[in-house]
PAZAPA-4460 file (N, C-alpha, C; in steps of 0.05 Angstrom, whole numbers, plus 32768, in hexadecimal, padded with zeros to 4 digits):
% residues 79
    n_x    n_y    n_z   ca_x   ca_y   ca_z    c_x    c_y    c_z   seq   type   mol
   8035   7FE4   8060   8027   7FCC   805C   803A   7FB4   805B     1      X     A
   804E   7FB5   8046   8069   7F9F   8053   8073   7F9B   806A     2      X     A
   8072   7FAE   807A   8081   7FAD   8090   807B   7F93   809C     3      X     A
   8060   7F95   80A9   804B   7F8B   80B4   802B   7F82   80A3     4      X     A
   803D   7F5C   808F   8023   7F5F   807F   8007   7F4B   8087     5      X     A
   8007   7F4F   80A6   7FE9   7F40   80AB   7FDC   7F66   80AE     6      X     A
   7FE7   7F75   80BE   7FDE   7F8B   80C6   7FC2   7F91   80B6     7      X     A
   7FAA   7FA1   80C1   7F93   7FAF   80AF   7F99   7FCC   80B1     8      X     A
   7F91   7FD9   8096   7F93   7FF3   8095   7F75   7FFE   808A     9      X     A
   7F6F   8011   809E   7F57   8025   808E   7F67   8036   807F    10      X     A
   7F59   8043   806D   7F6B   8056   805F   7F6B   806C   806B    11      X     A
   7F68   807A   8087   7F6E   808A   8095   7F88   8082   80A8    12      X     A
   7F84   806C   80B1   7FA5   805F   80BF   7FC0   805E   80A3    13      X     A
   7FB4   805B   8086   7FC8   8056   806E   7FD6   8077   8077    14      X     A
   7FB1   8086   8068   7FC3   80A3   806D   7FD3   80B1   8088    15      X     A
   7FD0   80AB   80A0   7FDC   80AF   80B4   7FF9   80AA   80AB    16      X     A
   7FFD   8094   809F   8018   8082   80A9   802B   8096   808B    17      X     A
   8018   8099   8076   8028   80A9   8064   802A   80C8   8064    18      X     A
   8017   80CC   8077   8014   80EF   8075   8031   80FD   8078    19      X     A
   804A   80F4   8085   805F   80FF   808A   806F   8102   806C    20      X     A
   8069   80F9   8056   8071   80E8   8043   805B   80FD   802A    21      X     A
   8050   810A   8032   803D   8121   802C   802C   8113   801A    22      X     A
   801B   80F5   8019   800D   80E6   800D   7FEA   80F5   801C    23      X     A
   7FDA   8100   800D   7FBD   810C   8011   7FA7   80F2   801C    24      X     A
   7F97   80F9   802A   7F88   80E5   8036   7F7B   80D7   8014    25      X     A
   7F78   80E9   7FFD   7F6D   80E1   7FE4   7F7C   80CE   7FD3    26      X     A
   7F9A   80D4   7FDA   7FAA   80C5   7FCC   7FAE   80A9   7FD9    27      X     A
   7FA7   80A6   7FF5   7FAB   808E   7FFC   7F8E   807C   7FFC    28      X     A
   7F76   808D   7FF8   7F63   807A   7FE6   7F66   806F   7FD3    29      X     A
   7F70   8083   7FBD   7F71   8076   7FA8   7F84   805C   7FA5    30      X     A
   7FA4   8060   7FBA   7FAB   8050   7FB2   7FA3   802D   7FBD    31      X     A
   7F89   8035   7FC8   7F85   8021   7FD8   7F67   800E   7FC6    32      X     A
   7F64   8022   7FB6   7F4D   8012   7FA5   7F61   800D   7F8B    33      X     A
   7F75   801C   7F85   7F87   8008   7F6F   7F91   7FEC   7F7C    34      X     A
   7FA3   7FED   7F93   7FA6   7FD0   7F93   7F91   7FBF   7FA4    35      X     A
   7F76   7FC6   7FAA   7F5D   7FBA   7FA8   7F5B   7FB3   7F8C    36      X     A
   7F59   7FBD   7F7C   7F58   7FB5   7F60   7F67   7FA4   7F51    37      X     A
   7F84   7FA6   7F58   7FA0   7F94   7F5C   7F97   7F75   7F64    38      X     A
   7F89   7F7E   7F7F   7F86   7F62   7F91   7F9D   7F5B   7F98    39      X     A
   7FAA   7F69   7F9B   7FBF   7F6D   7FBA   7FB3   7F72   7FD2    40      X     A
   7FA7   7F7D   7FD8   7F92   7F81   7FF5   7F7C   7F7E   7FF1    41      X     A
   7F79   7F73   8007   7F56   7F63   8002   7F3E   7F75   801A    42      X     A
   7F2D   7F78   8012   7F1C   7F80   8027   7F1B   7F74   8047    43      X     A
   7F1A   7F89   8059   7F13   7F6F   8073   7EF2   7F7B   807E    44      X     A
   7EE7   7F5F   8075   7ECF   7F63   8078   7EC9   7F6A   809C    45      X     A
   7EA8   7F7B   80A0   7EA8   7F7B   80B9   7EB7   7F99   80CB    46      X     A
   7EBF   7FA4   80B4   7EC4   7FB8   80C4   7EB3   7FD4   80BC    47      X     A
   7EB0   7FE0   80C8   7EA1   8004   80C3   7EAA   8010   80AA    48      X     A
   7EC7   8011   80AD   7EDC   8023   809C   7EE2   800F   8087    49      X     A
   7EEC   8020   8072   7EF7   8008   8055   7F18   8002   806D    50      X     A
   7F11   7FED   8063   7F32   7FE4   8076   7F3E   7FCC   806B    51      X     A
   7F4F   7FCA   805E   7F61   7FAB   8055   7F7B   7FAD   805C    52      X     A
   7F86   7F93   8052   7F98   7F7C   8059   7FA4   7F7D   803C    53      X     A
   7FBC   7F70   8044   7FD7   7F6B   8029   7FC0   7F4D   8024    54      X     A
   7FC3   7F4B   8004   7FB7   7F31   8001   7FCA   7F1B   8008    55      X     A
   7FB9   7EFF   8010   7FD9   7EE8   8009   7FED   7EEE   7FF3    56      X     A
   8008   7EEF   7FF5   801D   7EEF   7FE8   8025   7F0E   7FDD    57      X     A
   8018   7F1E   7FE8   801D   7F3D   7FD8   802F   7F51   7FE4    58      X     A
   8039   7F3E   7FFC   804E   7F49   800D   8064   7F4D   7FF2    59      X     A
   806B   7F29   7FF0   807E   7F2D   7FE5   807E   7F37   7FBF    60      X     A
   806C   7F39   7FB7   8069   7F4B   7F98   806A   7F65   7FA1    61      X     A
   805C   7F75   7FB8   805D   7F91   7FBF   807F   7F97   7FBF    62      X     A
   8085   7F8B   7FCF   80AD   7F87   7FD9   80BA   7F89   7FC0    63      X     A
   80B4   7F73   7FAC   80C0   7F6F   7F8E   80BC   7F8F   7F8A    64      X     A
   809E   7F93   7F75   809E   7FB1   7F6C   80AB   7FCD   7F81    65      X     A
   80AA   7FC6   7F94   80B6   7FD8   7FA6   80DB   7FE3   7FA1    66      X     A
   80E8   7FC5   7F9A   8100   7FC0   7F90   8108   7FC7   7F75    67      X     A
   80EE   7FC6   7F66   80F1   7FCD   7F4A   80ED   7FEA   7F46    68      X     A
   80E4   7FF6   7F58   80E1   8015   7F57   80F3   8023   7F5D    69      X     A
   8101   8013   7F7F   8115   8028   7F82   812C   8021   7F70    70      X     A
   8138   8011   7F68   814B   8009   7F5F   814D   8020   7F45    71      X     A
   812D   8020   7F32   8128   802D   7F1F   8130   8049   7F1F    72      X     A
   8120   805D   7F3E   8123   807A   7F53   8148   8081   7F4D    73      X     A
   8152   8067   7F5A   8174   806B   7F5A   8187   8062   7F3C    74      X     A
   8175   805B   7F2A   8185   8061   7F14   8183   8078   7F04    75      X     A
   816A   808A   7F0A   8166   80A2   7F03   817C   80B1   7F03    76      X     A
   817E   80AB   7F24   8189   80C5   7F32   81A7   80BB   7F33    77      X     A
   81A7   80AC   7F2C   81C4   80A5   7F17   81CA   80B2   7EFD    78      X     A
   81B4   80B5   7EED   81BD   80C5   7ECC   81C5   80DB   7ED6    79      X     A
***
């Protein structure tokens, strides 16, 4: 979703893109009604499928926490 943050995702294109990454078509619901809930991604009205969008500005807070995780991942695996 950073990569590319006008892009829309159904959560069958989310899970596609994570399935290599061994994320379940269930897990990428859920995580899609948490940051629905966040209001980081907004619904895009008009379509069949549940399908959203990065909200305005959540590129760059997704990026931030993204930074604050791995950074967090690699001090682990530092102790």
């Amino acid at each position: 979703m950073v990569a590319d943050p006008s892009r829309e995702w159904s959560i069958g294109e989310l899970h596609q893109e994570l399935a290599d990454a061994g994320v379940s078509a269930e897990s990428a619901r859920a995580v899609v009604y948490l940051l629905l809930d966040a209001r980081i991604v907004e619904l895009v009205r008009g379509r069949r499928r549940l399908t959203v969008k990065l909200a305005a500005g959540a590129a760059d807070h997704l990026r931030q926490v993204i930074g604050l995780w791995s950074s967090a991942q690699a001090d682990r695996a530092a102790s």
